[in-house]
C-alpha positions in Angstrom: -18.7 27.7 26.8 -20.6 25.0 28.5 -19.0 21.4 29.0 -21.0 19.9 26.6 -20.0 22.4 24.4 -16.7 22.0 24.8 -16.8 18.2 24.7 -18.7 18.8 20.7 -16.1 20.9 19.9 -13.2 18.1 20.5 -14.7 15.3 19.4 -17.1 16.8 16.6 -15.5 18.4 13.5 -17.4 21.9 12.0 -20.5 20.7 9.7 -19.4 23.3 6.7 -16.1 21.8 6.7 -17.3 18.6 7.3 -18.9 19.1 4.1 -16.1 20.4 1.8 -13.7 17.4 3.6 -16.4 14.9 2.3 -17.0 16.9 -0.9 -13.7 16.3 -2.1 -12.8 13.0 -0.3 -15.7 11.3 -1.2 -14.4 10.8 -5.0 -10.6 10.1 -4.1 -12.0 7.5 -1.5 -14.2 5.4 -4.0 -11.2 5.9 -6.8 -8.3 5.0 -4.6 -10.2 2.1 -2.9 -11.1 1.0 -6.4 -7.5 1.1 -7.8 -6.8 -0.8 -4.5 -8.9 -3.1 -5.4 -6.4 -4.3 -8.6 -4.2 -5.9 -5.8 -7.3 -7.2 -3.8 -9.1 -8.9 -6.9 -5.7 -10.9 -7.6 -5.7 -11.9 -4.0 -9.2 -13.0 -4.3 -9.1 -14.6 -7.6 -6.5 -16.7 -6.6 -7.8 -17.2 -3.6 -10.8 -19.6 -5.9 -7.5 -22.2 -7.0 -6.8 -25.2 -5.6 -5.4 -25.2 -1.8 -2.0 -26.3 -3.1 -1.7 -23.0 -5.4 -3.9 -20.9 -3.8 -2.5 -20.5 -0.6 1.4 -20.1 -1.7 0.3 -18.1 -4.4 -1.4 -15.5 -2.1 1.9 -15.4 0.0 4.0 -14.9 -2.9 1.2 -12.2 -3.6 2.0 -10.7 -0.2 5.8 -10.5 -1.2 5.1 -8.9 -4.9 3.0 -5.9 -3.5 5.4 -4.2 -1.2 8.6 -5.1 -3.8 6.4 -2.8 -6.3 5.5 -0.2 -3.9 8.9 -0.4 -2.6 10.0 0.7 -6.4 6.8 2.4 -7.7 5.6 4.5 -4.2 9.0 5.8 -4.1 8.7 7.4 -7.9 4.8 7.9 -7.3 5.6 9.9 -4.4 6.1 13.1 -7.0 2.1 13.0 -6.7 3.0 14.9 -3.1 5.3 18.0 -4.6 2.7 18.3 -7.7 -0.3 18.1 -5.6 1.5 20.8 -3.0 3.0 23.1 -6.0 0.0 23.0 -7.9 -2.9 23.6 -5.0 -0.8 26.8 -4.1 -1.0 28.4 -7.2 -4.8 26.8 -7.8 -5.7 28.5 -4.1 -3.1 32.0 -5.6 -5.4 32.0 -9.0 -2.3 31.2 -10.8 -3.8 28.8 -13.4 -1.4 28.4 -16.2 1.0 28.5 -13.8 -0.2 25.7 -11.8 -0.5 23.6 -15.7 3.1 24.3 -15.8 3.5 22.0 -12.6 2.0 18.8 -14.4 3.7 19.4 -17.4 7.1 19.1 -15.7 5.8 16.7 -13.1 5.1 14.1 -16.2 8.1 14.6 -18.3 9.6 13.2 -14.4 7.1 10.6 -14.3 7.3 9.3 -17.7 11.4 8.9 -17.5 11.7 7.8 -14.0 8.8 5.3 -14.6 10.2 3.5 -17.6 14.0 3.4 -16.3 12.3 1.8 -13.2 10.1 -0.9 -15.0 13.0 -2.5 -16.6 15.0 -2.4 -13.4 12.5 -3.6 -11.0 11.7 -6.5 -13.7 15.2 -7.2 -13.3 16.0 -7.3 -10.0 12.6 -9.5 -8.9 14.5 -13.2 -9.0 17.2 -12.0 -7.0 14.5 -10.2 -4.5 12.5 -13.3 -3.7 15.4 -15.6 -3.1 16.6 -13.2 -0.4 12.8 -12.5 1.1 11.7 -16.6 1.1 13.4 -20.0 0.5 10.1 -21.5 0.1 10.1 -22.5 -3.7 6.1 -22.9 -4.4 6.1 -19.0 -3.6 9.3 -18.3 -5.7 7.9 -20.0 -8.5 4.3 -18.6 -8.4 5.7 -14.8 -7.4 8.5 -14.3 -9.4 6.4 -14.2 -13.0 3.9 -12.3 -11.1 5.7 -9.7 -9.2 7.9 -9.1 -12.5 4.3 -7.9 -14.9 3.1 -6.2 -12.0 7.1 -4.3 -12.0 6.1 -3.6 -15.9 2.9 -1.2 -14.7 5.6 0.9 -12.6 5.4 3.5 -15.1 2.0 3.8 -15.6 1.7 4.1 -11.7 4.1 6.9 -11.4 2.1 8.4 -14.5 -1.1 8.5 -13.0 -0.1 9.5 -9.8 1.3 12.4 -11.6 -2.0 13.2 -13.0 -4.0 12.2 -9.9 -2.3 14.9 -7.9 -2.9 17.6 -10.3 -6.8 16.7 -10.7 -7.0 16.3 -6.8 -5.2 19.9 -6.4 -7.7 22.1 -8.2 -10.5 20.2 -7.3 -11.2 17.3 -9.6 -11.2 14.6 -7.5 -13.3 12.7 -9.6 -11.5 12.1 -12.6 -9.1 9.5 -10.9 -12.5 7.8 -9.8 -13.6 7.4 -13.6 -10.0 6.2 -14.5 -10.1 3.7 -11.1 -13.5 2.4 -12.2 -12.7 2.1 -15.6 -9.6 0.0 -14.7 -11.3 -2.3 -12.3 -14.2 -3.8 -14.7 -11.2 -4.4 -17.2 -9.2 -5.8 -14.3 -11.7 -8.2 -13.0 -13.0 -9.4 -16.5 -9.1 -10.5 -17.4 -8.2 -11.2 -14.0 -10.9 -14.1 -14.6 -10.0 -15.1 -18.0 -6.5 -15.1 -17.4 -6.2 -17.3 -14.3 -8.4 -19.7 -15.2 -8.6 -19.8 -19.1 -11.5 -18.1 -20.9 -11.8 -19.4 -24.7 -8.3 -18.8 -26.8 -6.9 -17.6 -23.4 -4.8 -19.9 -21.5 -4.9 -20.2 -17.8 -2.1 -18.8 -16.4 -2.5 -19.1 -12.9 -1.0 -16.7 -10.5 1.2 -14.9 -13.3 -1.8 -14.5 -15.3 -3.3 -11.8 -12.6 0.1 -9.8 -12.8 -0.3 -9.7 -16.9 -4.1 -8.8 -16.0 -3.1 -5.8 -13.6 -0.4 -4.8 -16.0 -2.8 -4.3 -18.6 -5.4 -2.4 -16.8 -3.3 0.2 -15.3 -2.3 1.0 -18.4 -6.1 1.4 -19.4 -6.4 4.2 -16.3 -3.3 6.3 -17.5 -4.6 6.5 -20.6 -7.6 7.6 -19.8 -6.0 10.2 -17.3 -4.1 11.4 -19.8 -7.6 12.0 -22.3 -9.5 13.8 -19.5 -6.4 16.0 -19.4 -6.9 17.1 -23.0 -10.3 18.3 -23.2 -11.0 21.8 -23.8 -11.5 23.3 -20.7 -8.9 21.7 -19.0 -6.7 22.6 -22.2 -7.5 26.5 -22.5 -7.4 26.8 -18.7 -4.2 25.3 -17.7 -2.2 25.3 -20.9 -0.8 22.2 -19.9 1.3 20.8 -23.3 3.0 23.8 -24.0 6.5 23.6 -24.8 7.6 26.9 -23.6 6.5 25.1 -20.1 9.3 23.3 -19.5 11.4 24.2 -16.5 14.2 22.6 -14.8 13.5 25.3 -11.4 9.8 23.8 -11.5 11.1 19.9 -12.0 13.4 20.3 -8.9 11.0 22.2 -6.7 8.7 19.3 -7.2 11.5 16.5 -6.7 12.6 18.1 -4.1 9.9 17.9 -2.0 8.6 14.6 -3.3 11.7 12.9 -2.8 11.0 12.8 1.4 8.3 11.6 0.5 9.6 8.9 -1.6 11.9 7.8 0.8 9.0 7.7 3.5 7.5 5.0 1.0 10.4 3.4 0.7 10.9 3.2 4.4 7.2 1.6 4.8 7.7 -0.7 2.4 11.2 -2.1 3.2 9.7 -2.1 7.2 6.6 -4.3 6.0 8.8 -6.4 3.6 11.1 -7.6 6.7 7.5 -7.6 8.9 6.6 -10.9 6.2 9.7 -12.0 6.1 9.5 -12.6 9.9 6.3 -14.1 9.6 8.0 -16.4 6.9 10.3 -17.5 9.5 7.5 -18.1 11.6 6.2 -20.8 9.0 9.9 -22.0 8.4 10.0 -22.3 12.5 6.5 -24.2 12.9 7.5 -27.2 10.4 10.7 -27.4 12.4 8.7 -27.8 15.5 6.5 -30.6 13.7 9.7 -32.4 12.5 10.8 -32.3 16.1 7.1 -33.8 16.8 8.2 -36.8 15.1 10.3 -39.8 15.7 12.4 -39.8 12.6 13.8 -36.0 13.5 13.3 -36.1 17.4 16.3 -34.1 19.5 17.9 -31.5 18.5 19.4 -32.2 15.1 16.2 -31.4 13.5 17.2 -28.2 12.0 20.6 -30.1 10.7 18.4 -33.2 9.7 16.1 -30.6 7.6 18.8 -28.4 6.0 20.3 -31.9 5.1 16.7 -32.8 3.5 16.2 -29.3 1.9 20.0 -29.8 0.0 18.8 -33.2 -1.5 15.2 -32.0 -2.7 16.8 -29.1 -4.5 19.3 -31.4 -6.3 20.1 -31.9 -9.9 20.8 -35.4 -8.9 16.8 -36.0 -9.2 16.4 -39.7 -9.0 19.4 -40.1 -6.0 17.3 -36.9 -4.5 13.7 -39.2 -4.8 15.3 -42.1 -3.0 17.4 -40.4 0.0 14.8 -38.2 1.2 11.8 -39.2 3.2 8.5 -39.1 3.2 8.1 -37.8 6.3 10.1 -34.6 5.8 8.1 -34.3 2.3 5.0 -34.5 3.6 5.2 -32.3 6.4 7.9 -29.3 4.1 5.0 -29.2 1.7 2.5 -27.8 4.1 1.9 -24.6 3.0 1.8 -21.2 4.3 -0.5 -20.5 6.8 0.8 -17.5 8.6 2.4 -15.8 5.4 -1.0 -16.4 3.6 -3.2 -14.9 6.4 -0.8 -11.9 6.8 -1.5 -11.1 2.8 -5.1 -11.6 2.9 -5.1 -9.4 6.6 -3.3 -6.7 4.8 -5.5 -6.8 1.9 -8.8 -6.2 4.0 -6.9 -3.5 6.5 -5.8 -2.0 3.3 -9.5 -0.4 2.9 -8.9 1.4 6.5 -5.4 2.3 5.0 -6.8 3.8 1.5 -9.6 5.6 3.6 -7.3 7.4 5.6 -5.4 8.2 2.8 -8.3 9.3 1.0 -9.0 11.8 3.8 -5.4 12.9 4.5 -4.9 13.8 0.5 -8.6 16.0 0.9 -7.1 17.8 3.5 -3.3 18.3 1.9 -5.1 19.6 -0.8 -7.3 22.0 1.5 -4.2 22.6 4.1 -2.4 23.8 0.6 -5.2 26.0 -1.1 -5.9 27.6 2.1 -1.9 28.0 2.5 -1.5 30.1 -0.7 -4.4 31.6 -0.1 -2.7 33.2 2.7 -5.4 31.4 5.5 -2.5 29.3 7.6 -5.5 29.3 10.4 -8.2 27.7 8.1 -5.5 25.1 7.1 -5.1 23.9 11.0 -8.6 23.9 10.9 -9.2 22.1 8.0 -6.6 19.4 9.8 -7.9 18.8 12.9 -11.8 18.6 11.2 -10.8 16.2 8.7 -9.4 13.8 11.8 -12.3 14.1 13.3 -14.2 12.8 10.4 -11.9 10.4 9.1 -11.8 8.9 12.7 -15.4 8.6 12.8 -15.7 7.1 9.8 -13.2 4.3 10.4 -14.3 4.1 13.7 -17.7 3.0 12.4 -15.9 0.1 9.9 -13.5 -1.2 13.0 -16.4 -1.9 15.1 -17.9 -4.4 12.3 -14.3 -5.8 12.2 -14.5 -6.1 15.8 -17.8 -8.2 15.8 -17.5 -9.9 12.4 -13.8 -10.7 12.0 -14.3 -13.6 9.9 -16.5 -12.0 7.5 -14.5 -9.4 6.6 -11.8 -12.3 5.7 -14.1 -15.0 4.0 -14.4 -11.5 1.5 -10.9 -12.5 -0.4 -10.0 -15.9 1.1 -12.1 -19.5 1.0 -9.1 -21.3 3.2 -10.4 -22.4 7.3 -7.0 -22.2 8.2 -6.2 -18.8 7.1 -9.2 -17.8 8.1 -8.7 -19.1 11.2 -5.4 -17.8 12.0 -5.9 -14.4 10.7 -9.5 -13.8 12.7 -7.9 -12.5 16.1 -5.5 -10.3 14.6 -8.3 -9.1 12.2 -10.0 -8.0 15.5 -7.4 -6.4 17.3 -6.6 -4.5 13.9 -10.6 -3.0 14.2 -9.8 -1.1 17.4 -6.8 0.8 15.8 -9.0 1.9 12.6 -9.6 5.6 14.0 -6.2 6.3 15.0 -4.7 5.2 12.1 -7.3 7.8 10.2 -6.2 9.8 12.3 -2.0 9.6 12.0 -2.8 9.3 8.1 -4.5 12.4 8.0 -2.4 14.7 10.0 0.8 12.7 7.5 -0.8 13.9 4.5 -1.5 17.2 6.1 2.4 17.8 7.0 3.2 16.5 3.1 0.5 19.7 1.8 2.5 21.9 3.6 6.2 21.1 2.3 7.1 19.6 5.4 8.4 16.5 4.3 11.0 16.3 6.0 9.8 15.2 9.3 7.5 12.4 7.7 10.2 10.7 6.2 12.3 10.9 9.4 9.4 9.8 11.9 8.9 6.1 8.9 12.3 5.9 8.9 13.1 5.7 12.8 9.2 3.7 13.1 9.9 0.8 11.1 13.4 0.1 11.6 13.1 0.6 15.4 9.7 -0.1 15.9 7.9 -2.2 13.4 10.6 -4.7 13.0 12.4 -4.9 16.3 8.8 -5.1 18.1 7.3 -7.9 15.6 10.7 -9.9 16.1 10.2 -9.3 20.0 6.5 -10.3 20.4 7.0 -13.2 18.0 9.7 -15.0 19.4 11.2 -13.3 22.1 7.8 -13.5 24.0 6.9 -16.2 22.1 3.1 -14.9 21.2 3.4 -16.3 17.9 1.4 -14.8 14.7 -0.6 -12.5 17.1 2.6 -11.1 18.0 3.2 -9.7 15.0 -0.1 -7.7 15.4 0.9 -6.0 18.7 3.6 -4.7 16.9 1.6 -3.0 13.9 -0.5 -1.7 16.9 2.1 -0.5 18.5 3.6 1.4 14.9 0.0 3.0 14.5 -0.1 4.7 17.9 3.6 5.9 17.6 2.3 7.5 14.2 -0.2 8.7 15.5 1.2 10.7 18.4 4.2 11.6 16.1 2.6 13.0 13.4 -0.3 15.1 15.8 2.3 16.2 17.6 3.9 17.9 15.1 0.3 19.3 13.7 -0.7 20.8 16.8 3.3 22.5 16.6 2.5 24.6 13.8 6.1 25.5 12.4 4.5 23.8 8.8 2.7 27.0 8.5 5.8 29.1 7.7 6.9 26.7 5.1 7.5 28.0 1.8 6.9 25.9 -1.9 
């Protein structure tokens, strides 16, 4: 083999499987960046309010999303046994007996969902007051975050559903659902936040109530498409006789890792904004200490003093003992907490991308696996890093050049703008090896080892993510960039982590 051979064959993926990779990601990236886009229109909707609302209601936004994932991507997480289950069988010729998997998967769904709505409603007050003491994001993502905790069941439903579709081949079902969903979510989101006729604007809580509704919209139609006649007479899916505690826990139990390894993302990026909350909290300190009338060091004291009296029931003593300095400068908003939701938002099409590839090739790693083809499987894995990394190679060099445009997308604020550009930039030089680690993760989780993933979140976010955001904030004191570094740093340690244990191979052996 020639060197320039040899050079096409490790950085160029096989064109037939190119082809199959991109035949069946294509649909589950333009569905899953479309249900993403739920979350991103709210951002960008009330991204059009007033400064004052605007930019502490898309910080409390930034607090609401991983609280629901935290809930809902630990039950949705059943999409990985069902899709694994399911796609051997599918790739075995096993029909009914792969219908059998989404008949148990959803009788899961549908009672883990609703028993998790009404607790995550619950729990939402007591949530923010530990994650932020500022009390224009409590009061703007409290109402919010507790709809969107109301759509957990549909979530977990359609997951269910997706993961079946995606497994024998129908990856473009979800996208009908996803589209479906957005054009409703959009046309509410509008009249909801800002008033449309008999509709009152609600503000912030009215693009919770919006999402709500239109996921609800997608399930059902899931749950139609699942119905029709071929589907019906192929997979025998509502059949009583179906039923089957062995097939319930094969698919818990490997979704559970899974679950976990949400959890474990989520919890990491919910103390990642709480730490850039602190890094707000710390700035007006610094401004008070700016001043005369809280120069030295009993600033902090001088503002927890302030804070006490403006949070009073005592509300006319409270007007006339606290200064307008301290008000002035405690009701700047946001910044940094704003810029790190709308940051997120934008790297979250690089995230659903990747995502979109990795579930293409779980489903392919999986077929090919009960199909009795481990080899094709590590082929289909390292082919579909090779074109995820190209792909999201080719957005992160237009986030390289054109940081700012990629944020002026869901925010209209300068200063979050502003703050957010370098980070956006460093961020665009990561994209392919993100595609990369999330591909060879979804690859691992099509094979039943899910196991390892969860392990490798845990140990990343707790000793990595967190500890490395607090250290480049403040210990090196590099501020909101800081912060950056350390997603960086977590999205190289994935990525060695999880090709590492590709290139192993022991996942072949593994049983479902």
């Amino acid at each position: 083999m020639t060197t320039l051979a040899r050079l096409r064959a490790i950085f160029f993926p096989e064109l037939h499987m190119s082809r199959r990779i991109l035949h069946l990601a294509g649909p589950i990236i333009f569905a899953m960046l479309t249900q993403t886009f739920v979350n991103i229109t709210d951002t960008l909707f009330v991204g059009k309010l007033e400064p004052s609302v605007s930019i502490p209601g898309q910080a409390a936004l930034g607090f609401a999303l991983p609280l629901l994932w935290s809930v809902g991507g630990f039950l949705s997480a059943i999409s990985v046994g069902t899709l694994a289950i399911t796609a051997r069988r599918f790739g075995g010729g096993d029909f009914e007996r792969a219908g059998q998997v989404l008949t148990n998967s959803i009788m899961v769904a549908m009672v883990t969902g609703l028993v998790a709505s009404l607790a995550g409603y619950a729990v939402v007050p007591a949530a923010y007051g530990f994650l932020t003491h500022d009390p224009a994001v409590q009061a703007l993502g409290i109402p919010y975050a507790q709809y969107r905790m109301l759509g957990v069941l549909s979530m977990v439903a359609t997951m269910s559903y997706k993961s079946f579709f995606d497994a024998i081949g129908k990856t473009h079902v979800h996208l009908v659902a996803a589209l479906v969903m957005n054009v409703i979510n959009v046309g509410l989101n509008y009249a909801m936040i800002f008033g449309l006729g008999p509709i009152p604007a609600m503000g912030v809580p009215g693009a919770g109530l919006a999402s709500l509704i239109s996921t609800y919209v997608g399930l059902a139609i899931m749950i139609l498409w699942s119905v029709r006649g071929d589907i019906r007479a192929r997979y025998v899916i509502y059949r009583l006789s179906n039923t089957s505690r062995r097939v319930m826990w094969e698919v818990v139990r490997l979704s559970v890792p899974s679950g976990l390894a949400t959890v474990f993302v989520m919890g990491g990026f919910l103390a990642f904004f709480k730490l850039i909350g602190a890094l707000d909290a710390d700035l007006m300190t610094q401004t008070l200490v700016s001043t005369v009338v809280y120069g030295g060091h009993g600033a902090t004291d001088y503002r927890a003093w302030q804070d006490v009296l403006l949070q009073s029931g005592d509300v006319p003593g409270a007007a006339m003992t606290t200064d307008l300095t301290y008000m002035s400068v405690a009701s700047r908003p946001a910044v940094f907490s704003a810029a790190a939701k709308v940051l997120t938002d934008v790297f979250s099409i690089a995230f659903i991308t990747s995502m979109a590839f990795g579930t293409a090739t779980a489903t392919l790693v999986s077929q090919s696996l009960g199909e009795g083809k481990p080899e094709l499987a590590e082929r289909y894995g390292w082919a579909s890093g090779k074109v995820g990394a190209w792909a999201l190679g080719a957005v992160g060099v237009l986030v390289v050049i054109w940081p700012e445009a990629a944020l002026d997308l869901i925010s209209d604020d300068p200063s979050v703008i502003a703050a957010g550009a370098p980070a956006m930039r460093m961020l665009g030089f990561f994209m392919p090896i993100l595609a990369m680690a999330f591909v060879w993760t979804q690859a691992l989780f099509g094979a039943g080892n899910t196991k390892y993933v969860m392990y490798v979140e845990l140990f990343l976010h707790f000793f990595c993510l967190v500890p490395c955001t607090w250290l480049f904030m403040f210990g090196l004191d590099l501020g909101f960039m800081g912060a950056w570094y350390a997603v960086g740093t977590y999205m190289t340690a994935l990525f060695l982590a999880m090709g590492w244990k590709f290139r192993e191979g022991k996942w072949k052996t593994i049983q479902v």
